[in-house]
N, C-alpha and C positions, 0 to 999 in steps of 0.2 A: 260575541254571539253572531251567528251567520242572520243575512237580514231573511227575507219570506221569500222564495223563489230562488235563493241562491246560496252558495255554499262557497266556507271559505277558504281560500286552496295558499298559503302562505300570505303574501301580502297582496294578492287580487281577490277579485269575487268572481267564481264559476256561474256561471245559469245553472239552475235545476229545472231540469221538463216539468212543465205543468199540463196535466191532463183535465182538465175541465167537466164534471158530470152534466147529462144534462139533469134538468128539476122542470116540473111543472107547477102554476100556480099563478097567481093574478098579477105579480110582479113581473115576471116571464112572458105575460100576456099582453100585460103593457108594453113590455119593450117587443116582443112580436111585432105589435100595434106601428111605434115608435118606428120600425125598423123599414117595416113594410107599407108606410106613407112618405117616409125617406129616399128609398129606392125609389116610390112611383115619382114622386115627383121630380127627383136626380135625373131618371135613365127617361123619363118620357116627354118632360119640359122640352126640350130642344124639338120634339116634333109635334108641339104644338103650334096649331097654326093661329093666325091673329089676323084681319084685315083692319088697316091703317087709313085705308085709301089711298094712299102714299105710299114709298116706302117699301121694304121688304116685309112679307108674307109671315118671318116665324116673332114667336109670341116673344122670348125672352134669346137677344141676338145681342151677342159685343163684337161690333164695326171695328177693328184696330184701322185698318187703311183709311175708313171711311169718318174715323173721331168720333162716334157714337155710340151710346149704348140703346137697346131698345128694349125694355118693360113695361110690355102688354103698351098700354093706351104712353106711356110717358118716355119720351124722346131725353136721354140725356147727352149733354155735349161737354165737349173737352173744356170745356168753360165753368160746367157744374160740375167739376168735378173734388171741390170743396164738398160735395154730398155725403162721396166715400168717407172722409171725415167723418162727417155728421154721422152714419153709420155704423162707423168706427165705435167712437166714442158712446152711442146708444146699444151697442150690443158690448161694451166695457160695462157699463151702466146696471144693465139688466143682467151682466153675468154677477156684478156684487150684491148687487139687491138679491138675487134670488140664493146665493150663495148664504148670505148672510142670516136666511130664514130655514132653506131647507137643505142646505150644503151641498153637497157635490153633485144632482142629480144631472146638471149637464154632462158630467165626463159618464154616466151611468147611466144617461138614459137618448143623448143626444148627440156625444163625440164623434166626427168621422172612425175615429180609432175602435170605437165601442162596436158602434155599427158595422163596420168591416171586419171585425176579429168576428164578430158574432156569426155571421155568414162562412165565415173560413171556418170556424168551430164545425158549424152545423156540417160541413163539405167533408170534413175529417172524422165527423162519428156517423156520417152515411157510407162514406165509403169504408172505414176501418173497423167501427163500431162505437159502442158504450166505453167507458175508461178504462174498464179492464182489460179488454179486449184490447186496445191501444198500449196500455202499458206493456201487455204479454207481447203484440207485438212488435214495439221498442226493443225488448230485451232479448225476443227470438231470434236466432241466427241468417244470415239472407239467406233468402230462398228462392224460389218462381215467385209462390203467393206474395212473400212481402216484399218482393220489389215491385210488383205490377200492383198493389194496395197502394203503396206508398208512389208510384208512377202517375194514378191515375189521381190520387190527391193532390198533387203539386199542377197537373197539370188541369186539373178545376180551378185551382187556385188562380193558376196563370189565366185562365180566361175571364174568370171573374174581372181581375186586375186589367188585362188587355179591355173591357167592356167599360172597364170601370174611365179607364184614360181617353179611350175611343170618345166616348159620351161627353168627357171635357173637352175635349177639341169642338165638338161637335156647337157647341156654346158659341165659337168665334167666327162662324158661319155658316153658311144656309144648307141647316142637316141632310137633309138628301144629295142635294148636289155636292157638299163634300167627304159625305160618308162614299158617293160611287169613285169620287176623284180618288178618294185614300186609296181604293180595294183595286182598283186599276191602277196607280203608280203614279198620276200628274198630282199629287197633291202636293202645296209647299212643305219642302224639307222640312220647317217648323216644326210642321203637325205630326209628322213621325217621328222629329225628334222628341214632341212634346209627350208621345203615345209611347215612347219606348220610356222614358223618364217613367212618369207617373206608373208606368206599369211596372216599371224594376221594384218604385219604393213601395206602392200597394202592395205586392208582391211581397218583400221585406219584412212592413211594416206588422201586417195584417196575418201574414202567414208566417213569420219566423221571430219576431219580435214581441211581439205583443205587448205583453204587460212590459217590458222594459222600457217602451216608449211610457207607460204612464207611471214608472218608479223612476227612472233617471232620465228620459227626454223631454217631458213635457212640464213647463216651468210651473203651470197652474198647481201642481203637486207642492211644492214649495212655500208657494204665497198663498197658498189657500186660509192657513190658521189666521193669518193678518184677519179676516174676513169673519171669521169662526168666533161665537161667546157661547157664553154657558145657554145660552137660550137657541140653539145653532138648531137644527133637525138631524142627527145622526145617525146613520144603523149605529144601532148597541145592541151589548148582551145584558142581561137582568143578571146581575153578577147574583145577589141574594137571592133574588127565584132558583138560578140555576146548580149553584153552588152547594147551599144550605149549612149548616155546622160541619159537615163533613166532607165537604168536597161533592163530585159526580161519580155517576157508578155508574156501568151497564144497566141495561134491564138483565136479571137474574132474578132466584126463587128468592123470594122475599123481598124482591125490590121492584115489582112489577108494577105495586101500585100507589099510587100518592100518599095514600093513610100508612104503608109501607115504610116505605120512603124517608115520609118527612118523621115517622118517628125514632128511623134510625139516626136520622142527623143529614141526609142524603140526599142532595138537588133533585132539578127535574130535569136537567140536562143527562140524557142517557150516556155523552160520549160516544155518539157514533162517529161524528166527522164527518156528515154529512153538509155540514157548513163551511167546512175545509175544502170539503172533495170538490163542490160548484161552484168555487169562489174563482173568478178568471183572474188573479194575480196570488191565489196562492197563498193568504195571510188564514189566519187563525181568528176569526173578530171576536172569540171569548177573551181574549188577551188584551181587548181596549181600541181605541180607535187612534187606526197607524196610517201612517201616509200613503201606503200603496191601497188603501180601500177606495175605491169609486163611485160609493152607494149606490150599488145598480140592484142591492136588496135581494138578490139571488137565494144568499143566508137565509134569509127571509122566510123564503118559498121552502127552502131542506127543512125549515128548525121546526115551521109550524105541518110541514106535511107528516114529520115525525110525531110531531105531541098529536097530531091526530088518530096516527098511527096507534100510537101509545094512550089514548085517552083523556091526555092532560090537555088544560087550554094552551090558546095561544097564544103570543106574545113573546115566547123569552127570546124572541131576538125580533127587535123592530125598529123603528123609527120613533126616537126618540130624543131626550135632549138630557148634557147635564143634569138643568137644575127641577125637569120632570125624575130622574133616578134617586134626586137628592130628597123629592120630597116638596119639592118648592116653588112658587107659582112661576110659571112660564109669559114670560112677556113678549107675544112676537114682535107688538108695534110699541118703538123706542126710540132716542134721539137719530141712530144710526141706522134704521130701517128710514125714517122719515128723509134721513139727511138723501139716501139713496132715490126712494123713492121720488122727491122733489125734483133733485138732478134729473133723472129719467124722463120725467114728465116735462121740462125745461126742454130738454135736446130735440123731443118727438116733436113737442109743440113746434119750437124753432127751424126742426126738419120739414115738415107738415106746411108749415106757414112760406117757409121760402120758394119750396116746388108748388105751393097752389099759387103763388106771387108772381110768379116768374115771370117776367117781359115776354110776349107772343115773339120780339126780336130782339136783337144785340147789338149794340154798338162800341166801336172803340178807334181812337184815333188818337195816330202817333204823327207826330212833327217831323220830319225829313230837316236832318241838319246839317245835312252835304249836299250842296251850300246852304247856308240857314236864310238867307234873301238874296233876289237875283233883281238888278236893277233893269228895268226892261228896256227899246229902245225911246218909248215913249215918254222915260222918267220914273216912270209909276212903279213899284217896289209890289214884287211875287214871293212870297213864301208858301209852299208846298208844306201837302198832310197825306197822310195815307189812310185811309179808313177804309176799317174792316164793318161789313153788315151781313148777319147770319138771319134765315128765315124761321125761326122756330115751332111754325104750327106745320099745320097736315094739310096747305094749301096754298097756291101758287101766290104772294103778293106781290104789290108793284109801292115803294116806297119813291120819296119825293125827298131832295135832299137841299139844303139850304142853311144861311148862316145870319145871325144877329149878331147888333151888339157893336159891329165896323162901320160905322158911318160911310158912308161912299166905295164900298169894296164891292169888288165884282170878284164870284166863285164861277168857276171852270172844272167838269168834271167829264170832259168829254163832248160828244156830238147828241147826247140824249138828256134827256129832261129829266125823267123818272128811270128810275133801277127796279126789274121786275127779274125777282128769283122764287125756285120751284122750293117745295118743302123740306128743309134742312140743308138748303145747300147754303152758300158764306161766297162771299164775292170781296176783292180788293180792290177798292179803287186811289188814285192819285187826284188829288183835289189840290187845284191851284186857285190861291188866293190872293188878288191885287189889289193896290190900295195907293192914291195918289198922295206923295208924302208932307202935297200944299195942304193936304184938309185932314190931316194924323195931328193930336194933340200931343203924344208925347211916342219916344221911341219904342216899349211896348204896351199891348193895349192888349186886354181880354177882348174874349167875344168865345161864341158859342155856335157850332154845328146842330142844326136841327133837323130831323129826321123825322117824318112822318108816313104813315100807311098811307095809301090814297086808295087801293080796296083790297079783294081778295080774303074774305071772309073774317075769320078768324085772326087773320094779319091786321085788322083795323084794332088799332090801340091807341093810348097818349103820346104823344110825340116823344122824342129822346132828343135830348140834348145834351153835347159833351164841350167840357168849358177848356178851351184853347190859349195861346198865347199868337199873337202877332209881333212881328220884330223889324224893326227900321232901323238897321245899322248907320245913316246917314245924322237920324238926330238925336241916336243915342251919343254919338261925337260931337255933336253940338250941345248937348248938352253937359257933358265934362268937360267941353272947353269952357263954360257959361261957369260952372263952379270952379274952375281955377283962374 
């Protein structure tokens, strides 16, 4: 049997054009909605501005040179960047949880793919028309009219798609200044290469592809049942509403009306196909619920703008479940919605709790083990550290650096006292540590780097200390001669 959308030509599958009706109605409306708070926020984010007091000017900026992300008020650095994780896995989280109640309204009502097809659709029945009109012109032979139809549809397409990649560049630096760099020609190679990519696949995707990305590219089509039970939320069709003893009929004389109808034996499904014709991959959903559906509810808006048409109620194609067709009480809250829900709630907390925790600063310090001690000329035994200190607030501090824990060691970090860095910046220093090997108890000995604010607003916090190793090559060989 050929699957929905394609047809089958020996041992491959052909594509078959899908022409997409448009439909109005409240499902439609939403995703309008959906669509058009996606864009604003996509295409106008990047020129929003933010004051830091610090810092660059735009609201939501990713620093690659610079190691930083910037989200409105919260500074993220290459160090948080365990975050993305935690993001990860929270929007894993909330895709099964919500999967698992109301099925696929992500790919229906919130997918990049959804969203952008929807925009190319609308580009292609402004310029071409309604679906018949499209079909006719498919099938018409070229002409003036239908090359310059079909010219100038590809060529919205492409700008869409160029807007579309332009605007993700625009993300990795400060939009004005390098939207004028692009349009004039100094801009990094990257960016155009990044703009001609995104733009090819957009372009692809959205305008030539479509539903094939959500029947054979997109893995969530596959794993989704894993997620799916009898209590799931589905578009369905009311097989017994629509069906009745006899099947469905047209409207015709004597079957125009319900009392009609049902005492021929005869559904309330007319058979138009209008739930076929606006379905954007093309399935049949009286036939059950198949993997190329995306519940974006479209059906929805045909089935009931029809029975209104017609007179009859609505419903026979909605959002529904199994064990509501079956007859049988619906459970939305279950071990498996809890089990989701809990996880979810864990991650955010855990998300939540780490970025409001976070050190105003950073420390970290690595041991120099070429050479690992340097005997001085004084006797006295040197081992060198490297520490990194990062400023993490939106104000200049000045930190004080020092060591416990060494009985008698003297630290050396240069010609200055205190370390005073501007907001966000990171500094590496070389700290040498001496130690006279007549007052060291054994060959290595802990102790601990202490770092404290000493002002600078927001830079005042708890000290930071990171625990160390000290090393005496001299009586670590005194004392393996001692044990043998």
């Amino acid at each position: 049997m050929p699957q929905s959308g394609s047809a089958m030509t020996g041992s491959t599958v052909a594509r078959v054009a899908i022409y997409p009706r448009s439909v109005k109605g409240r499902f439609r409306n939403l995703k309008w909605g959906i669509l058009g708070l996606a864009y604003g926020v996509y295409f106008l984010l990047p020129w929003l501005r933010w004051d830091r007091g610090q810092g660059p000017s735009q609201a939501v900026l990713f620093d690659i040179p610079g190691r930083r992300f910037y989200l409105f008020d919260l500074v993220v650095y290459a160090q948080d960047i365990f975050w993305l994780a935690g993001l990860l896995i929270i929007a894993a989280l909330l895709l099964f949880f919500v999967t698992g109640i109301l099925g696929r309204v992500f790919c229906g009502y919130f997918c990049f793919q959804t969203l952008w097809t929807d925009v190319f659709l609308f580009v292609e029945r402004f310029v071409q028309g309604e679906r018949p009109a499209r079909i006719r012109l498919a099938k018409a032979p070229w002409s003036v009219g239908k090359a310059a139809k079909l010219s100038l549809t590809h060529l919205l397409w492409l700008l869409i798609a160029m807007a579309t990649a332009a605007t993700f560049v625009l993300y990795w630096g400060d939009a004005p200044s390098l939207l004028v760099a692009m349009v004039t020609g100094e801009a990094p190679s990257a960016a155009y290469v990044t703009v001609f990519f995104l733009t090819a696949t957009t372009y692809v995707m959205a305008g030539w592809a479509r539903e094939q990305v959500c029947t054979y590219m997109c893995p969530y089509a596959r794993f989704q049942s894993v997620m799916f039970d009898s209590d799931t939320r589905i578009v369905g069709y009311d097989t017994g509403r629509g069906e009745g003893k006899a099947g469905r009929a047209k409207l015709a004389p004597g079957l125009k009306t319900r009392e009609e109808r049902h005492a021929k034996g005869v559904g309330d499904c007319v058979d138009c196909g209008y739930c076929v014709q606006v379905c954007p991959t093309g399935i049949d959903i009286r036939n059950g619920l198949q993997i190329e559906c995306i519940s974006c509810a479209l059906c929805i808006d045909a089935c009931n703008n029809i029975m209104d048409h017609a007179g009859f109620p609505r419903g026979l194609i909605g959002y529904t479940s199994e064990k509501e067709q079956s007859g049988a009480p619906v459970r939305v809250l279950k071990p498996k919605t809890y089990g989701y829900g809990l996880a979810l709630l864990v991650a955010v907390g855990a998300l939540t709790w780490s970025v409001a925790a976070r050190e105003p600063f950073e420390l970290s310090v690595t041991q120099i083990r070429q050479p690992l001690a340097v005997t001085l000329s004084d006797g006295r035994v040197q081992n060198n550290y490297e520490l990194k200190l990062t400023n993490k607030t939106n104000e200049t501090a000045r930190y004080a650096i020092g060591i416990t824990g060494l009985q008698g060691a003297e630290l050396e970090i240069g010609r200055f006292e205190t370390v005073s860095l501007e907001p966000g910046r990171s500094v590496t220093l070389v700290a040498h540590v001496r130690v006279d090997p007549d007052e060291a108890r054994q060959a290595q000995q802990d102790f601990k780097f202490v770092v404290e604010p000493v002002d600078g607003g927001d830079g005042r916090g708890e000290p930071r200390t990171w625990r160390s190793v000290f090393y005496i090559p001299s009586l670590e060989r005194a004392e393996v001669s001692l044990v043998h």
